[in-house]
FIDREN-20172 format. One record per atom (N, C-alpha, C, CB): residue in three letters; z negated, x negated, y negated. Coordinates in steps of 0.05 Angstrom, whole numbers, plus 5000, padded with zeros to 4 digits. Glycine has a CB too. Example, Ala and Ser with C-alpha at 12.3 -4.5 7.8 and 13.67 -1.06 7.14 Angstrom:
<rs>
ALA484447365114ALA484447545090ALA484447365066ALA481947745089SER485847435045SER485747275021SER484347424999SER488647185012
</rs>
This chain:
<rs>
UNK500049835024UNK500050005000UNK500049824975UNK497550195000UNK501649864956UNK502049864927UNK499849904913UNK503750054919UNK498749514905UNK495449594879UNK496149754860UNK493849314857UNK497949934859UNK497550094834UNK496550394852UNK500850124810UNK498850554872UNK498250714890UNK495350584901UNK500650764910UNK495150384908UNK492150474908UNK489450504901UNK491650454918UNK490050394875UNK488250434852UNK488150734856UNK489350314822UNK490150824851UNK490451124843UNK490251324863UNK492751174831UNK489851294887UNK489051494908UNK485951404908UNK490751474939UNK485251154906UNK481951214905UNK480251264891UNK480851094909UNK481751304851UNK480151474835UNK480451704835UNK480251424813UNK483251864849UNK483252104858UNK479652144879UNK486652124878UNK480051964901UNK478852044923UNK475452034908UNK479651834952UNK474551794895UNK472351844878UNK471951964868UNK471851764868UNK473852184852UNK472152474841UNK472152684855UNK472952594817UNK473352584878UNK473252824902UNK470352834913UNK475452754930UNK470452624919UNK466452544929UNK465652614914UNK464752274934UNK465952454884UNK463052614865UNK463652934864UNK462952494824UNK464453034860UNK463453254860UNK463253334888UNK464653414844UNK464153374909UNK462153434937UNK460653284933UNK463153414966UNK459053094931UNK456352934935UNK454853084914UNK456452584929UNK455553254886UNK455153404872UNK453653644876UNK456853424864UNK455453784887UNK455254004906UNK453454084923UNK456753994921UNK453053854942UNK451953864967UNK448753804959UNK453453654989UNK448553604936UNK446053494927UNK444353714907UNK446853224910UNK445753894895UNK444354064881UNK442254194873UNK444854144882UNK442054254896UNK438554444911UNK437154234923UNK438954724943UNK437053994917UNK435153704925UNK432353764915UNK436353384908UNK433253804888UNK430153764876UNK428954094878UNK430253614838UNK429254224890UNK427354554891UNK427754664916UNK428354814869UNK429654514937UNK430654744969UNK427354714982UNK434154535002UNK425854574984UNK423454614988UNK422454884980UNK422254424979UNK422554834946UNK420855044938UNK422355294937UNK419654984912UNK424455344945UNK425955584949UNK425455704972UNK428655534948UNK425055494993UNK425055665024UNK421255755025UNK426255375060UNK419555575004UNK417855775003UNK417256044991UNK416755695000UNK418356024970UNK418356324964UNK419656524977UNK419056374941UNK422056464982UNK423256695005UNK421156795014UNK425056605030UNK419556635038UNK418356575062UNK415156795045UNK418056135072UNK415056685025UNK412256865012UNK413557165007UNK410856704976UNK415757224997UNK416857484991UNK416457605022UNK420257464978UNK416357515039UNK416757635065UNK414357605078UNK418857535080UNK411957495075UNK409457555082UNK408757365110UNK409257875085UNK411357135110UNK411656995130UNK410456705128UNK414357005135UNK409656625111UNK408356325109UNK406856065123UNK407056365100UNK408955985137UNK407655785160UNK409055595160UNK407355875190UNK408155355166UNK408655075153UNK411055035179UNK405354805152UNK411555145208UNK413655225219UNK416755345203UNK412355405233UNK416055555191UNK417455725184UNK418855525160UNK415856005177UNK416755415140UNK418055255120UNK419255045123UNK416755215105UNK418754915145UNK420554595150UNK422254665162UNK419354335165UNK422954935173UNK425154905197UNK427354895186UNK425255125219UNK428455115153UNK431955045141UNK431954705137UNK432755225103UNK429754505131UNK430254365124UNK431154135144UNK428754365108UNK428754205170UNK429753985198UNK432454065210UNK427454015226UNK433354335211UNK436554465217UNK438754265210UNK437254745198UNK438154235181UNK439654195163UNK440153905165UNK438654295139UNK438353725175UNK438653425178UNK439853455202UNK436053245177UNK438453595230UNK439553565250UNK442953685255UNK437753675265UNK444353835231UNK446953915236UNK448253605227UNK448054205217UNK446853445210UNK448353265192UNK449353075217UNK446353115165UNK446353075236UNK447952935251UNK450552995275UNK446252835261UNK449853275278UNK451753415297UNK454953355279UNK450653805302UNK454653295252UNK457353285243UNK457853005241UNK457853425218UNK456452735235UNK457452555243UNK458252465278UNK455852405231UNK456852655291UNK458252665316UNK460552775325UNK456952745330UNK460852955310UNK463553115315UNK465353035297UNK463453435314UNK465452795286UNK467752725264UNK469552715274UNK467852495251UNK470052475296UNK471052425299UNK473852535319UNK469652305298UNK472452685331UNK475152905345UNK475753135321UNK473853125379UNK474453175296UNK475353335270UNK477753165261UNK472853365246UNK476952935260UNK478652645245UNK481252715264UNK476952245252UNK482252635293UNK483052635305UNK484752865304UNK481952565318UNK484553155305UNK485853375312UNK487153415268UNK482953655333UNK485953405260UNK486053385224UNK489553175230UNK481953105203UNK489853045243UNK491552905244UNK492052655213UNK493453105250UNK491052805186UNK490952625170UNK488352595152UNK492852665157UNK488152465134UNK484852465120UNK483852735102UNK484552185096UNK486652735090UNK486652995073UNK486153305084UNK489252995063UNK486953365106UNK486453565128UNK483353635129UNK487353445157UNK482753285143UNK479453305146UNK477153305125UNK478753075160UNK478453245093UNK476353325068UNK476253645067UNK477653195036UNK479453725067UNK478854095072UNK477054145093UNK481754275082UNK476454115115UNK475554245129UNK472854195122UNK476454215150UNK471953915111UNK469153795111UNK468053985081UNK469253385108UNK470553955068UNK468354225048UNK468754485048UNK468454205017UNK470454555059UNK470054765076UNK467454925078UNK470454675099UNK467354715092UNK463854835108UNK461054755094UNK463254655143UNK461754555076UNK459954555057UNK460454805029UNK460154235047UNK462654875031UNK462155085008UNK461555355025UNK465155144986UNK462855415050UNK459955715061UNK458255615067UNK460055935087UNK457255405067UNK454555395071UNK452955455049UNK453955175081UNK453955315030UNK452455395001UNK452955664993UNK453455234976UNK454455795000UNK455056104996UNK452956285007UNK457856195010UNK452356175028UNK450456325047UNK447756325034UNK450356175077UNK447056055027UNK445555975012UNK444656174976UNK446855685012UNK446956134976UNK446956284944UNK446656624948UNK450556214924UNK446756684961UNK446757044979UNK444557134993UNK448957075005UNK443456914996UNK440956935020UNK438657065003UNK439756595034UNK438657355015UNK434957425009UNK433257585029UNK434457624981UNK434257455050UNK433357415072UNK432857165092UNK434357555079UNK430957035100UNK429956765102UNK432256635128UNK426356785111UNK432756815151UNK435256735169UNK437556705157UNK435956905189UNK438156815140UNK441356815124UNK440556475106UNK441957215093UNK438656425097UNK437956155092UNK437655955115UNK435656165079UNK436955955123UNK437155825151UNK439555765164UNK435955975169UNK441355935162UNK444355965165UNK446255835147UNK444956235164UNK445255895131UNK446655745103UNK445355385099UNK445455965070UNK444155335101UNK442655045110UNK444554945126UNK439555055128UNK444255075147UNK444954915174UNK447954795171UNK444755135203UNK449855065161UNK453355045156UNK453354775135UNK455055395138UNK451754765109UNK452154555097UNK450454315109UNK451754605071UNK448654305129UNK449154035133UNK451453965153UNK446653935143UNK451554055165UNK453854075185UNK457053795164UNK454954565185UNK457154055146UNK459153935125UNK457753685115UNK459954145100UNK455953665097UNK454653425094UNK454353125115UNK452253525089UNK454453185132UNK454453055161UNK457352925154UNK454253285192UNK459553045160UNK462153045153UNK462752895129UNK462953305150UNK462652985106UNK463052855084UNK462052535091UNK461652995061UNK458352515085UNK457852275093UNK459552055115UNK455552325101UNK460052085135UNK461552015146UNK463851845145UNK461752145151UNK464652075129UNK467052105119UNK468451815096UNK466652405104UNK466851725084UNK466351585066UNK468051295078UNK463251585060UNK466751255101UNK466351095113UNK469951085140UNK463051155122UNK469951295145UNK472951345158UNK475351345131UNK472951685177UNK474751385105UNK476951285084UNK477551085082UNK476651315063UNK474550815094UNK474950615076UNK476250475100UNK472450485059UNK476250575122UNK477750475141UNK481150495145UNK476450565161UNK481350675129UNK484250765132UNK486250465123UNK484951075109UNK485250355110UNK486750125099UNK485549815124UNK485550095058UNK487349675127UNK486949515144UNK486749225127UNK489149545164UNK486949155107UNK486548885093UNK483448935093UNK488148835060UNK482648705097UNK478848805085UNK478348725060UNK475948635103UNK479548675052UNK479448575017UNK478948905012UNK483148394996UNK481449055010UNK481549255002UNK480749485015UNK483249254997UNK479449405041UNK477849665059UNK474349685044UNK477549535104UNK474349345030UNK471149325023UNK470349434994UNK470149015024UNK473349364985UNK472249434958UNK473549784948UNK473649144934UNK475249914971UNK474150204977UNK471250324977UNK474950254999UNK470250235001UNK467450315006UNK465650244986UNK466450215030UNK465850094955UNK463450064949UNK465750214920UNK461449734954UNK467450204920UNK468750404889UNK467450744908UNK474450384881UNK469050874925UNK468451114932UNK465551174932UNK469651154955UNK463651044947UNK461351144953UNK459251034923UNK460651014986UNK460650954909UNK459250914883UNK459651264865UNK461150594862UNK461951344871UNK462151634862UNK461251824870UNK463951724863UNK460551834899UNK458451974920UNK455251964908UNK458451804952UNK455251724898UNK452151664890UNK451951804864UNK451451324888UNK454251764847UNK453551864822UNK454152124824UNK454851754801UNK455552204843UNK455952594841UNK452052634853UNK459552794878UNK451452454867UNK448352614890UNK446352614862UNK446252314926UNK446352384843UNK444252374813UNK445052614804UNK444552114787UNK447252714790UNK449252884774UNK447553204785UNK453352814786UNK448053214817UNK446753504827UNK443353484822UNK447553554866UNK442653254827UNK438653264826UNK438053314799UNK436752944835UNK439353314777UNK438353224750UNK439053584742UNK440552904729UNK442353584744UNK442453944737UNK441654054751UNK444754094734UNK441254044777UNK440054224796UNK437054294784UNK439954084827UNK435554064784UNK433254034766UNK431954214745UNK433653844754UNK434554154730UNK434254314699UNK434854604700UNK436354204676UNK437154744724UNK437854944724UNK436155094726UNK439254974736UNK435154954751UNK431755104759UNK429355234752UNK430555014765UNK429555094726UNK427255214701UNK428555464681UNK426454914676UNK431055534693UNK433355734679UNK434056004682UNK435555654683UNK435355934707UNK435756124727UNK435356154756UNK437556164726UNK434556404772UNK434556434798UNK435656104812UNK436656714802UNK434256154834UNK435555844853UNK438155924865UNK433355734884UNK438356234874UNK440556184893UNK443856234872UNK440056454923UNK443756264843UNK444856214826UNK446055974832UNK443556234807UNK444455744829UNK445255474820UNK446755404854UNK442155244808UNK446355514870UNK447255454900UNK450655554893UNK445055694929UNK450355844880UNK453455964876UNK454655804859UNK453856264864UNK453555674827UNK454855484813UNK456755314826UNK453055354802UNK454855174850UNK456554994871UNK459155024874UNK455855024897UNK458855244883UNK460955324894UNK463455314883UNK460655514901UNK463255364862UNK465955424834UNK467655134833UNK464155464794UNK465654854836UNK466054614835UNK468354614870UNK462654434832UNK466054694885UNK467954614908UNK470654754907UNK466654684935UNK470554964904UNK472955074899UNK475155034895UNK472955174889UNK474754834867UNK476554764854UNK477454504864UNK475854784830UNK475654354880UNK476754084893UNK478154134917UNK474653864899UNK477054414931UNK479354504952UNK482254534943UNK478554774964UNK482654714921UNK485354804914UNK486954524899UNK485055094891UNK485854284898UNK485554104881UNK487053904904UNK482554064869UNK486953954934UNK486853744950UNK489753954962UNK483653644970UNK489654084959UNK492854254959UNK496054064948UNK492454574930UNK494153934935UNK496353814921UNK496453484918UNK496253934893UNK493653334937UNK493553114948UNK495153114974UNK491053034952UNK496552844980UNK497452745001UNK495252455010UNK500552684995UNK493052385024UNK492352185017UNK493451895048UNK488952275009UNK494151715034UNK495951575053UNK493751455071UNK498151335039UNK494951335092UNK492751105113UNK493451145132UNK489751125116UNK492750865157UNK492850985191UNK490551075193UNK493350785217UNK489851325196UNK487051355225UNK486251175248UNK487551595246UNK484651065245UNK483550925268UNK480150945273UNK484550625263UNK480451105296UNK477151175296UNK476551195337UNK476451605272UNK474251005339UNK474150955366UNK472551205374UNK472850665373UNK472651215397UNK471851395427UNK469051355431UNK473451275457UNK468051595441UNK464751675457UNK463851405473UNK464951995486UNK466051375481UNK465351095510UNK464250835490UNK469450945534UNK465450775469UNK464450525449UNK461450585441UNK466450485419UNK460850845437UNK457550895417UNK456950815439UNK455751205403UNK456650905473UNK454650915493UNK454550545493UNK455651125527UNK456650435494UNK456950175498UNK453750015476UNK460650085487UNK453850175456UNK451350075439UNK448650095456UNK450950265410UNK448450395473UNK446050345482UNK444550355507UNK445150455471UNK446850105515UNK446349955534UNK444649715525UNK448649885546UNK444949615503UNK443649465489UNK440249505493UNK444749515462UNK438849405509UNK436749485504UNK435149495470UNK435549355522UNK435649175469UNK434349015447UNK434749265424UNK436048685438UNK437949405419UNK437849495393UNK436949845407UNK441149425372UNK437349915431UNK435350165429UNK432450205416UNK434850245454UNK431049945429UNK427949945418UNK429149965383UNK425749565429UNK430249785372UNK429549745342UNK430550075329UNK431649445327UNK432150185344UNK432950445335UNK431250695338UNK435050495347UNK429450665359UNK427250825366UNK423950655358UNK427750875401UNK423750485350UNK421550375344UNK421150375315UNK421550125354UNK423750365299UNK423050195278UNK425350415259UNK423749795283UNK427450515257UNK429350635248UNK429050945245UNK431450565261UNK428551075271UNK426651335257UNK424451335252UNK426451545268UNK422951285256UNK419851235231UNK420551165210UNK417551015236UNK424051025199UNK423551105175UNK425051225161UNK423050955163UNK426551435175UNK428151575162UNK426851855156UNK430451585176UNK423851845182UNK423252065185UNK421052075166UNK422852125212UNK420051865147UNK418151775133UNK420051925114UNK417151465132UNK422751805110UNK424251985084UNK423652125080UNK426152065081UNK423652375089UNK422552725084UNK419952715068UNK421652905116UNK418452465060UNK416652475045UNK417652515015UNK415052255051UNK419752445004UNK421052424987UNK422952734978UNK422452184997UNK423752825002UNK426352995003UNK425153275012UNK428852875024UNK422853185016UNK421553535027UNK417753535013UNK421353565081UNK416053405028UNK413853395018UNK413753354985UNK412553185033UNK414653164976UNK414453074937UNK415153284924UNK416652824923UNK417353534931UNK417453774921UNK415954014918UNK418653824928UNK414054084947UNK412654214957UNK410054094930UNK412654174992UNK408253794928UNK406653794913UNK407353844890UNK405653634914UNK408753784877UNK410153744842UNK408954084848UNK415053624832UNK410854274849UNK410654524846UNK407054574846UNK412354674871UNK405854564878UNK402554524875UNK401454414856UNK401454394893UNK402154254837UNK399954044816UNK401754234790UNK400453544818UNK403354494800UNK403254644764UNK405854514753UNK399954524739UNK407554334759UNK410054224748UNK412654404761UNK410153894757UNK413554304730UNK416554464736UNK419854324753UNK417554524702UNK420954434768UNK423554334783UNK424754084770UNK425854564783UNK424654054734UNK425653834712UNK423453694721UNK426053894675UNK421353674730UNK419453424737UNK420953234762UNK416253554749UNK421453484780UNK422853324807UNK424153234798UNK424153434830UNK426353354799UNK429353214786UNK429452864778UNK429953384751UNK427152884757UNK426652714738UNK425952464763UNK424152814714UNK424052484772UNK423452304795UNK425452274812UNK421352374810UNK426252464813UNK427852454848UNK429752244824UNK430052864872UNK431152264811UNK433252164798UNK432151864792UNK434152344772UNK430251794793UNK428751494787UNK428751404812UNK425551474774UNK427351494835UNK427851334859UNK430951374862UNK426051444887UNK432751524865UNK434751454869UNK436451234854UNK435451644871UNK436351184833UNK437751004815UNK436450774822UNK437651064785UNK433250674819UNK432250414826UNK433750334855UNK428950424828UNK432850554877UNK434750564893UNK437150344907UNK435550714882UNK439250474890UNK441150384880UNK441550144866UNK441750534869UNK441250114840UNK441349994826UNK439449724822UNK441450144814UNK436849724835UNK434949444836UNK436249314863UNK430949524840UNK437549474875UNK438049314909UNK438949074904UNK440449444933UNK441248944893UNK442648724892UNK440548484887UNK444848744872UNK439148624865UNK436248374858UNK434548314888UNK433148544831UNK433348594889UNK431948564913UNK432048444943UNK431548734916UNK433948584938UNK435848454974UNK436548184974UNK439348584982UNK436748024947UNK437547744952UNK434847584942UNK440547664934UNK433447644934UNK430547544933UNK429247554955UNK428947664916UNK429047794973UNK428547774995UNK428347625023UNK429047874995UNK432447645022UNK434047595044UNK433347245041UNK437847725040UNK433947105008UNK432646785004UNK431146745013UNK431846684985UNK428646915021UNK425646745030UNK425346775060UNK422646885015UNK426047065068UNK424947115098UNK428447225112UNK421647445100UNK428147235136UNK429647285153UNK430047625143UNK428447185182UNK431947855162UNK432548105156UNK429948245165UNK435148195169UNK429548135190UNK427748325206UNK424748305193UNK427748255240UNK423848065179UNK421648145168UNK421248205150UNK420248055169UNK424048175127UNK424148335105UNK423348595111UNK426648335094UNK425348735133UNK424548995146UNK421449105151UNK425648985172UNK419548905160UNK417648975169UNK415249025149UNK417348815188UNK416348785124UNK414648735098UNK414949035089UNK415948465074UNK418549205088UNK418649415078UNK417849655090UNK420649435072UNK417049675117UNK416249925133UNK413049845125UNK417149945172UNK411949665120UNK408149735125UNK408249745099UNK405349475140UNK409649695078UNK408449665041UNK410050005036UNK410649275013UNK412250145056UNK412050465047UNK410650625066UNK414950595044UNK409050555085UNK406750665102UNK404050625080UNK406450465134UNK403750445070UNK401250365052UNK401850565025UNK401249975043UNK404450585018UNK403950764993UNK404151035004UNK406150724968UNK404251185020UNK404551395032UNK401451425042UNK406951385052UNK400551275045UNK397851285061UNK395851285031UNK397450955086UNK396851155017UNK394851054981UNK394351434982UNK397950854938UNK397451454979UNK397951714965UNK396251994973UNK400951774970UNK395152054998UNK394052145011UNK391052055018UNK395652145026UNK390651935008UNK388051814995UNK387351954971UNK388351504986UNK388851864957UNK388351904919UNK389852124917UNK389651644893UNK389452374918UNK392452564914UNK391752644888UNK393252864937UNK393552654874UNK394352664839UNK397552694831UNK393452334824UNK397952774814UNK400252794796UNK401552524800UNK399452864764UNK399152364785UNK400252134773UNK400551934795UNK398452024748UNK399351884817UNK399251724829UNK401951864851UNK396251664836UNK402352114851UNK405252134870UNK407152064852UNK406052434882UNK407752104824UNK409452004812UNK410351724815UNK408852064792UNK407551544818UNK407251274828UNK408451134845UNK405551244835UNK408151274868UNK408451334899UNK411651334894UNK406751654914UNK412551514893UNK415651624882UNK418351354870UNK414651854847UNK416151274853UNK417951034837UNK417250784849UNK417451004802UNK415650664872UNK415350574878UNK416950474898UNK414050624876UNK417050694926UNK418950774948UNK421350794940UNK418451004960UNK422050824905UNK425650804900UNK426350414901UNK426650984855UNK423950344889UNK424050004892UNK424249964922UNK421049834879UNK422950054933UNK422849884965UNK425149934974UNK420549994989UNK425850194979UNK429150344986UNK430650134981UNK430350624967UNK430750034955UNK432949944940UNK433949584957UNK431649934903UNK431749444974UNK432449364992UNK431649335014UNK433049254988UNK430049555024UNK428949625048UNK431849695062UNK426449865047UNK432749975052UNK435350015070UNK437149845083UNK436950135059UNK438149675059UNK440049505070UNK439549255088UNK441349425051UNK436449115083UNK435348965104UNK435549085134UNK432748925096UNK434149315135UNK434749365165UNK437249535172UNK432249505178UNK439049495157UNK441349575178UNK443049185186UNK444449875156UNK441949005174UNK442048785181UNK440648645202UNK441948695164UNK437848715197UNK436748655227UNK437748845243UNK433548675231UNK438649025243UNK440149245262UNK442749095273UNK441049545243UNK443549015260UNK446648805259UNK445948615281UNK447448595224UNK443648415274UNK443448155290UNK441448295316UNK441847855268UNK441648565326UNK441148565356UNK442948605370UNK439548725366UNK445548525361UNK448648565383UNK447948395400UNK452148485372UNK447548145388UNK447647895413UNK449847835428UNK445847935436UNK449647785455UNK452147795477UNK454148025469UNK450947845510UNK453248205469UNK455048495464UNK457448475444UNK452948745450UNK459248615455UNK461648535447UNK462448895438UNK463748325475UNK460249105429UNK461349375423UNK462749295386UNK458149665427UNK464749405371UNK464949485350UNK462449535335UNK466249655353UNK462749305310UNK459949465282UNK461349785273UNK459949205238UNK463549885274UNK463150115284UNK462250325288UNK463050125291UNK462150225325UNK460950485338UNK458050345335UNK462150585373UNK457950185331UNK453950135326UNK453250255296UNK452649695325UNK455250275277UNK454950455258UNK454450695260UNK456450465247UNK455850865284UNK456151175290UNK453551165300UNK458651295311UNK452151095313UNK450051105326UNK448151015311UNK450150995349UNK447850845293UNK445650805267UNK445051115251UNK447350545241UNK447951185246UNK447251365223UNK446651665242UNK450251375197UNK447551715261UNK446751945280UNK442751865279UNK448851905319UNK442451675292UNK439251665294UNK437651695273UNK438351455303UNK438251545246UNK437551555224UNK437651925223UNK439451355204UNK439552045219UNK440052355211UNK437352455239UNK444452505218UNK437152355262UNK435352505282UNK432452455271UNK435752385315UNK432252215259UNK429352105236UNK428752375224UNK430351845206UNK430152465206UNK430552595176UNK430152905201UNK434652515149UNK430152955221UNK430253165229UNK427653285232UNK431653155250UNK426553015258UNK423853095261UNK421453065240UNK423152955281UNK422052915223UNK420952855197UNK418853055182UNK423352845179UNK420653215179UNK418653675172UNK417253635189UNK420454085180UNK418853725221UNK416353765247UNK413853625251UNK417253685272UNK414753355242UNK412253195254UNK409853275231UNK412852815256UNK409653295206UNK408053345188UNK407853655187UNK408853205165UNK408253795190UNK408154105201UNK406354025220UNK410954265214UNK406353925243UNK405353875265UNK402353755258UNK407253705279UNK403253605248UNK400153455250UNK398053575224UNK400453055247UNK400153705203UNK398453735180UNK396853545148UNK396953805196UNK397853245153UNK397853045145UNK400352905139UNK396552945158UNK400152835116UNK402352685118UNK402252325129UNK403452735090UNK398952245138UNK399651975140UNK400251975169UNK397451755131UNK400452225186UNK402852225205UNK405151925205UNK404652505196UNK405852065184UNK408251775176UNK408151525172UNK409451775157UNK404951445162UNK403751145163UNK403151105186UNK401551075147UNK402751355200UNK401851055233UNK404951095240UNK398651175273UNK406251315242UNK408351215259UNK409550945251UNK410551415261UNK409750915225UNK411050595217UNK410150435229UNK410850485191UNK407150385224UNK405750195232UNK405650185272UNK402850235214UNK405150395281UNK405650365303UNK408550285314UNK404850565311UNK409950385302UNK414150345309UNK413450075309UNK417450455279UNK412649915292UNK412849635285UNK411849525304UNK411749545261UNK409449445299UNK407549375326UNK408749305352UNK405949615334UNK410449605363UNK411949585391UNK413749375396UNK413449805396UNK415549475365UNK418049305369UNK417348905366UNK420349435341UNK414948855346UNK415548635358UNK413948425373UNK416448545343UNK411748695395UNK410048575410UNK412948585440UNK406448775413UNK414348745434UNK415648825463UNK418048555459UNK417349215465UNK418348425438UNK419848215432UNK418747995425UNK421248245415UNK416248025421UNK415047645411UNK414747555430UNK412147555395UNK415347505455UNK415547235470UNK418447165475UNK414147245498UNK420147225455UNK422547165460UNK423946995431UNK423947445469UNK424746665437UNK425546595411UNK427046645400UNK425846445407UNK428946805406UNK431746975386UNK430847155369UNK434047165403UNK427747255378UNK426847425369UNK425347485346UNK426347485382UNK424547155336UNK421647195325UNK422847185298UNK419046945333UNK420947285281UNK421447315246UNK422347115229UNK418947375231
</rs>
């Protein structure tokens, strides 16, 4: 492809993402506090009842990075598969925006993660379409920089709408956006080969013992710790008397530090210690503020908590999908399909995440699991020298 054509199909494709990453992100900062009131209008109130649109909703994300790839496949081109992927993110939000009844929410959850699953994904099967890696790399970080800024864009108005009008309003707003990027992609052609591997390559990952443990030890404990952020931090803000523009406001700070401190962090880090104990420095120091937090519960000190965990994020994430990297070893599967299987478990994290704190009623639930995940992974590995920190 032609650097001018493809300059120009990927600022097309970047405002395609931002606004689905727009879209889909909207109801971030209040779907908590929405599925409780339903849930109170109906005389139904149980810490069951309230985490379940939200664990659905992670667990479709992953059912759709699992099913990409035969979507990808039968779609025959990329453009095919954005229709279909918002598609289902705009009834889902429809359902969503209609719902005044708590199953019809539930329903509507589930369809957009489904699509969300998809999209995310998705990101990542664009940047493949091009075979130079010059230009496959510096896809993935132009596109998914527009994804990021459409996900701030929905938390901030979503935020503000909130203090305005009705919630399931701002769910229909969505919609108007997607709409218009559907009828919008009517009139995209977007070029590339498809190339996307087979069921038989993920299983090939977990054969791997080494990286099953780190994926079950160490990878959902902390995705499932996430939900502290994306479900619990909403639920208090509302309890401590604050308005949806409070979330927003936060959610929009961890996400940008996020983002934006990683490059510092991750290379200050990565300079002193190896990946995996960068990793480990970052799972017990967001178990310790999660655990502070639940100690000291306050306004100010979750706000704390909040902007804190956007710093760690910012290169916690990317450290352990690197120690995640260096447990191939001998194994000769595709980064890949060890990708497909990172981000499926991660999404199975974010699932049980509600349940487990529903369940136990605490949230430092989530500080031992860290601290315990850890522990396993590298007592079940410290007598091994490939292994050590």
């Amino acid at each position: 492809m032609e650097k001018a054509e493809f300059l120009k199909q990927n600022a097309i494709v970047r405002i395609i993402l931002l606004f689905c990453f727009f879209s889909s992100s909207i109801g971030d900062a209040f779907n908590a506090v929405f599925i409780r009131h339903l849930l109170t209008q109906s005389g139904n109130l149980s810490d069951f009842y309230l985490s379940f649109p939200v664990t659905l909703s992670s667990g479709m994300m992953a059912a759709g990075v699992l099913a990409s790839g035969k979507i990808l496949k039968k779609s025959k081109d990329f453009t095919a598969y954005l229709r279909i992927s918002i598609s289902v993110v705009l009834l889902g939000n429809m359902l969503k925006g209609c719902a005044v009844y708590y199953w019809l929410l539930v329903l509507g959850f589930g369809i957009s993660g489904l699509g969300i699953g998809l999209l995310f994904i998705g990101i990542r099967y664009y940047a493949f379409l091009f075979q130079k890696e010059k230009q496959r790399m510096k896809t993935l970080v132009y596109v998914n920089s527009g994804a990021f800024v459409g996900q701030c864009l929905g938390i901030i108005l979503g935020g503000i709408l909130a203090g305005q009008v009705p919630y399931r309003y701002i769910y229909l707003f969505s919609v108007i956006f997607l709409c218009v990027i559907f009828f919008l992609l009517k009139h995209v052609q977007i070029q590339g080969q498809i190339t996307i591997g087979n069921y038989s390559d993920i299983i090939e990952v977990l054969k791997n013992k080494r990286a099953v443990l780190f994926l079950l030890c160490l990878l959902i404990p902390v995705y499932a710790s996430s939900v502290f952020i994306t479900y619990v931090f909403q639920l208090d803000v509302e309890d401590y008397g604050y308005s949806s523009n409070v979330t927003s406001v936060l959610m929009l700070a961890n996400a940008l530090l996020s983002a934006y401190a990683g490059p510092f962090f991750t290379d200050l880090m990565l300079s002193r210690m190896s990946a995996l104990k960068s990793t480990v420095i970052y799972i017990l120091l967001t178990a310790a503020m999660i655990l502070g937090y639940m100690v000291f519960p306050s306004m100010g000190v979750l706000a704390l908590v909040v902007i804190v965990c956007g710093i760690l994020d910012s290169f916690g994430l990317t450290v352990i999908m690197d120690a995640f990297s260096k447990t191939k070893g001998k194994y000769s599967y595709s980064d890949n399909s060890a990708l497909i299987i990172y981000i499926l478990l991660s999404r199975v994290g974010q699932t049980v995440g509600p349940v487990m704190v529903s369940a136990a009623g605490n949230i430092a639930i989530f500080s031992v699991l860290l601290v315990i995940g850890t522990v396993i992974y590298l007592m079940a590995n410290g007598g091994k020298k490939e292994y050590e920190l």
